[in-house]
BAKOLVO-301741 format. One line per 5 residues: their letters; for each residue x, y, z of C-alpha. Coordinates in nm, 3 decimals. Layout:
BEGIN
a	X:Y:Z; ...
! end
This chain:
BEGIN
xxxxx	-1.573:-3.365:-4.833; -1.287:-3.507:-5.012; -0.921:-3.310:-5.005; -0.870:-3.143:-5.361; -0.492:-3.157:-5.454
xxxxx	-0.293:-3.172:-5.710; 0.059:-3.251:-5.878; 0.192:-2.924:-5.833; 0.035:-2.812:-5.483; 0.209:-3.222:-5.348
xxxxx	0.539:-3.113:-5.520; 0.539:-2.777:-5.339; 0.434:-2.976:-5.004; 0.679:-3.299:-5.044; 0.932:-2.973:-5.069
xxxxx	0.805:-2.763:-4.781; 0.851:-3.096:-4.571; 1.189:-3.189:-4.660; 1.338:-2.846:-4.599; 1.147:-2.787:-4.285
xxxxx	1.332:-2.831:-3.970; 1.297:-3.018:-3.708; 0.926:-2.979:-3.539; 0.744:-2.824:-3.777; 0.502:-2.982:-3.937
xxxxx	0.349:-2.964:-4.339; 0.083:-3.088:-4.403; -0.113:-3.091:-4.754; -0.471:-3.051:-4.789; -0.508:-2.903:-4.431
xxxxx	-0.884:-2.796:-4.313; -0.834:-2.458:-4.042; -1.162:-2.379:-3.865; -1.208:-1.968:-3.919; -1.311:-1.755:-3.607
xxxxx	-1.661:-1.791:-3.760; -1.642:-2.156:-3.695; -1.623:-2.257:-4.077; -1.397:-2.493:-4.250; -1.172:-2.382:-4.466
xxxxx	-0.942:-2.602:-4.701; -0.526:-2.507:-4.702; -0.335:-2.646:-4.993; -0.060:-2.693:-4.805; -0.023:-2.602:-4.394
xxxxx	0.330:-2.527:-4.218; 0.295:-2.508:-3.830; 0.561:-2.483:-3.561; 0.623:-2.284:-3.231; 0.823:-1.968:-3.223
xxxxx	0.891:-1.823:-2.885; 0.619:-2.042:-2.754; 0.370:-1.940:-2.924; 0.230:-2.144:-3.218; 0.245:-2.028:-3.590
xxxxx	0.054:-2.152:-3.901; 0.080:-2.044:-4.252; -0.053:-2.154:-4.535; 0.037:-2.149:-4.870; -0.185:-2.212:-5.181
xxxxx	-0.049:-2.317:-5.508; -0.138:-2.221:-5.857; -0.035:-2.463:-6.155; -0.147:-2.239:-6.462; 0.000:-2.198:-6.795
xxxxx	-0.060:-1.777:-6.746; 0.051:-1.570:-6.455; -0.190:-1.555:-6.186; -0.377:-1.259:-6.204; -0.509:-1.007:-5.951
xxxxx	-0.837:-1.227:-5.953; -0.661:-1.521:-5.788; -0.524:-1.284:-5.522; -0.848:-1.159:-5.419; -0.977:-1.489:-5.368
xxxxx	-0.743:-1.601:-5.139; -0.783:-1.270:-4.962; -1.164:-1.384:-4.902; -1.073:-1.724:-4.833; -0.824:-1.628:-4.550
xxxxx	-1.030:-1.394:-4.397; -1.102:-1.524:-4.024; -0.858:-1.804:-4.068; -0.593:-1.793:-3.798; -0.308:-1.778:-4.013
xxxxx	0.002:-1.597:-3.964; 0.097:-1.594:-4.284; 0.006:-1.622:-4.657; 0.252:-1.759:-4.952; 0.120:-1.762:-5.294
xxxxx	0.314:-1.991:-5.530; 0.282:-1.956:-5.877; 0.411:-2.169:-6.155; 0.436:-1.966:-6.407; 0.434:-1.623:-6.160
xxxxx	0.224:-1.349:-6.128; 0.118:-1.058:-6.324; 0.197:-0.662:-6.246; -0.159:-0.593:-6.060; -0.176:-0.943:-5.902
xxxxx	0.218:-0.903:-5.784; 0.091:-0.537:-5.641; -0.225:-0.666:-5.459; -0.075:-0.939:-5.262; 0.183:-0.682:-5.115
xxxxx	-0.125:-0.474:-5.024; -0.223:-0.786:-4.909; 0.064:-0.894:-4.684; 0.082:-1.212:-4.932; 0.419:-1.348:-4.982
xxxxx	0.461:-1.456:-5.377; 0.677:-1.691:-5.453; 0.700:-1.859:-5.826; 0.913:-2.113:-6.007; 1.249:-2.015:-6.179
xxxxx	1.507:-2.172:-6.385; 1.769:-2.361:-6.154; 2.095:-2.117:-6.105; 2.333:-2.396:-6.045; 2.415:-2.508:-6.373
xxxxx	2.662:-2.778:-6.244; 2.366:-2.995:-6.122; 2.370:-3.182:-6.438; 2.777:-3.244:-6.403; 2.653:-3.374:-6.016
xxxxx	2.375:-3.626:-6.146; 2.535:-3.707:-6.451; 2.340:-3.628:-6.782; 2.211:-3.974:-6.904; 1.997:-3.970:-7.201
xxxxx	1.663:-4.081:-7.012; 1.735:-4.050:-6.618; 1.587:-4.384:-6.443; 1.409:-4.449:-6.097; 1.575:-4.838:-5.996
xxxxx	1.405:-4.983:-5.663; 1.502:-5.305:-5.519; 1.273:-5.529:-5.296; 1.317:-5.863:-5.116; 1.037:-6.108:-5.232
xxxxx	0.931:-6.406:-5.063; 0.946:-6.704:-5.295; 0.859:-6.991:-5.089; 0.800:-7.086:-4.691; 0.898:-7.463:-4.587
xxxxx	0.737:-7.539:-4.222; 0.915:-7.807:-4.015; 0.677:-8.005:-3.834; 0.650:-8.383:-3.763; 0.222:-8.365:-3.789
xxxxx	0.019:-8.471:-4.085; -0.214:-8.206:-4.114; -0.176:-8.031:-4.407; -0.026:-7.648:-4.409; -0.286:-7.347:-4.360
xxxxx	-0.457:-7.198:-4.679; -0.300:-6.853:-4.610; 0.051:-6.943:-4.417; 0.130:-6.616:-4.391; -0.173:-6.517:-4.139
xxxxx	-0.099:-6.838:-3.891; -0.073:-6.718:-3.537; 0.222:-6.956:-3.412; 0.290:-6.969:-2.991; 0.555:-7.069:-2.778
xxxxx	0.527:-7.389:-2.562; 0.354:-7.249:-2.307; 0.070:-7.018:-2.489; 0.282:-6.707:-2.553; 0.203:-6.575:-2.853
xxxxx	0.471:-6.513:-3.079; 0.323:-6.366:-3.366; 0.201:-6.414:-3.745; 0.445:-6.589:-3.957; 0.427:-6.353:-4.220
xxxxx	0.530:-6.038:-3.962; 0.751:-6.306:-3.825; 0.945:-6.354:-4.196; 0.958:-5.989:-4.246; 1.128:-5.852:-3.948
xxxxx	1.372:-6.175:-4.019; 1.450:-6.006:-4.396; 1.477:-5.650:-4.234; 1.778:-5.779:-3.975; 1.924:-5.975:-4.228
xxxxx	2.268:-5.747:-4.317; 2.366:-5.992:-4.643; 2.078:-5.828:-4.825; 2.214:-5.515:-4.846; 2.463:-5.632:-5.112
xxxxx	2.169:-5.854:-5.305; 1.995:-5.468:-5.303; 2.320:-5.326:-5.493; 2.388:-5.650:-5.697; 2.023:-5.607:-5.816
xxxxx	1.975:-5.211:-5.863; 2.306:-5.270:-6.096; 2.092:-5.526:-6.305; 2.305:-5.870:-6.164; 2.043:-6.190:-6.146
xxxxx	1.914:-6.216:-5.808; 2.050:-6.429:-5.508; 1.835:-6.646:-5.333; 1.849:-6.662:-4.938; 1.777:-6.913:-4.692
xxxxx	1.667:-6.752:-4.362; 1.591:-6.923:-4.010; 1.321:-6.810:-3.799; 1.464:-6.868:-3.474; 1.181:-6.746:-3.314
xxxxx	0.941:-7.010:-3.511; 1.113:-7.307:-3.330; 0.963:-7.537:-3.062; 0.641:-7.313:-3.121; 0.296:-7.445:-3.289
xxxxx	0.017:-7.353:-3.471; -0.354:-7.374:-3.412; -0.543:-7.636:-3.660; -0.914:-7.568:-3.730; -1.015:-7.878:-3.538
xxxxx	-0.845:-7.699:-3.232; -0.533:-7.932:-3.240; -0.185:-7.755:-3.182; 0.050:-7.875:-3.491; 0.438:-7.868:-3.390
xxxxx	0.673:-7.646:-3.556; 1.062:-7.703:-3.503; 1.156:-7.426:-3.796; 1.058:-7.199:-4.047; 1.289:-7.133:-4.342
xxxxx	1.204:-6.845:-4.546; 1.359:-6.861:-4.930; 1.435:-6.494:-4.998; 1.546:-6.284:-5.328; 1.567:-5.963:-5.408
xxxxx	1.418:-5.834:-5.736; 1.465:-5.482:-5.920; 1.214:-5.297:-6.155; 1.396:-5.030:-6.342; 1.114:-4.735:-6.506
xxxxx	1.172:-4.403:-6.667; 1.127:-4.057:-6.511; 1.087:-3.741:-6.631; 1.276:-3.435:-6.493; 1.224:-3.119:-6.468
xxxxx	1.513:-2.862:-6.279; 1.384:-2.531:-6.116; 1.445:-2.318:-5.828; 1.233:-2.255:-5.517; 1.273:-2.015:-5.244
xxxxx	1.622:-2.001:-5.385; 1.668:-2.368:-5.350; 1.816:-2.595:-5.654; 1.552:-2.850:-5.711; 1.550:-3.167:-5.964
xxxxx	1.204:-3.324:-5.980; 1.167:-3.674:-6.096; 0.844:-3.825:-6.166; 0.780:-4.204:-6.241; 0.626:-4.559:-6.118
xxxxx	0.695:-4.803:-5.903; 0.501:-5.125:-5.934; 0.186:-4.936:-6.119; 0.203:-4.630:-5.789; 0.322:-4.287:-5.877
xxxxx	0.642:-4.183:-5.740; 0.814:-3.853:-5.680; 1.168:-3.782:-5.591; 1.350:-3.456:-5.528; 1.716:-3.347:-5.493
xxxxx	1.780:-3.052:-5.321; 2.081:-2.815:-5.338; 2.033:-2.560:-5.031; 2.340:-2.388:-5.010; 2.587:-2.658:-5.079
xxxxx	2.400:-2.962:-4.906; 2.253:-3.206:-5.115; 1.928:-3.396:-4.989; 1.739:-3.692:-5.122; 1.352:-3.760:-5.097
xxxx	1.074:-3.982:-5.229; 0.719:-4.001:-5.212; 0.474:-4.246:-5.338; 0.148:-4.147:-5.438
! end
């Protein structure tokens, strides 16, 4: 069966994980086996150990334009029943009414719902631009020149040879090989800020020291030289739109961006909890 989610329920879980500390673990869309031996879906799982003994709760997430009602509630009070959760947190978007707020005490359900952000000085800490935007940088391989002193023409997919040292060691695919090369390469950092602030990209020349005195495997079975790769490197920014919304959670400061990335959905948070500031993105 296919994990249901939603916006709101992988907002509330890209949160859960960023605040959590270290070794616990969130995870969205979590299936619990009840006592009964059924399956049971969790929108969003949070499990650690406490005194050595382990602890799960779940928390479901409600994205409706009315306060959830007592209805809600008494589903989730079916759906937990057997489950070996420790305990229940309700979240609500637009919170809960009087008789749903009463029956999840009865309950032992923790509500929690979305509020306006206290901290007013966020928008003196991000600044207050007239459409926020989401800039990401990344190094793109224009071209790949292959020293060799044989004939045979260069692979299809260069990327995917298989290259080996003189005697048989593999070394690895070229294109692995090029991209731990522009990972170690420091100089790029500053192409990464030159091209976030909208400057025309730099190309690079990179060696691949590890490509040299190695071959390749033709399809006839003949090995074909290689004295050097040089990879031609530059980095290239997109620069897209989000949308922002400011609210508090579990009396945490949050701004919530939402954009793309190359045609993928991204989300990014900024959290104020109690003075610290942290960052996070996820891509849908």
């Amino acid at each position: 069966m296919p994990k249901r989610s939603n916006e709101f329920q992988s907002l509330i879980a890209l949160i859960e994980e960023t605040i959590a500390p270290e070794g616990v673990a969130v995870t969205e869309s979590k299936e619990v086996i009840s006592t009964e031996g059924t399956s049971r879906e969790v929108d969003v799982a949070i499990e650690g150990t406490v005194a050595g003994h382990d602890i799960l709760i779940g928390v479901e997430c409600r994205d409706h334009r009315r306060k959830a009602d007592i209805t809600w509630i008494d589903q989730l009070v079916g759906k937990y029943q057997g489950l070996p959760v420790n305990k229940i947190i309700a979240v609500s978007k637009s919170g809960f009414s009087k008789n749903a707020a009463e029956a999840a005490k009865r309950n032992n359900i923790d509500t929690l719902d979305i509020s306006e952000a206290r901290n007013l000085r966020w928008r003196e800490l991000v600044g207050h631009p007239a459409q926020p935007i989401l800039a990401h940088a990344t190094p793109v391989i224009s071209f790949i020149h292959v020293a060799t002193t044989s004939d045979s023409a260069e692979p299809d997919n260069i990327l995917n040879v298989q290259l080996y040292r003189a005697d048989g060691t593999p070394i690895g695919k070229l294109g692995d090989l090029c991209r731990e090369a522009i990972q170690s390469f420091g100089q790029l950092k500053d192409d990464f800020r030159a091209a976030l602030t909208g400057a025309r990209p730099t190309m690079r020349h990179l060696m691949i020291r590890e490509a040299q005195s190695s071959y390749w495997m033709a399809k006839d079975g003949s090995k074909q030289p290689v004295h050097g790769v040089k990879v031609s490197v530059e980095v290239r920014a997109t620069h897209s739109p989000l949308s922002v919304e400011t609210f508090n959670y579990r009396g945490i400061d949050v701004i919530h961006g939402k954009g793309r990335v190359f045609d993928k959905p991204v989300q990014v948070l900024l959290l104020n909890e109690q003075g610290d500031r942290i960052l996070s993105c996820l891509v849908l």
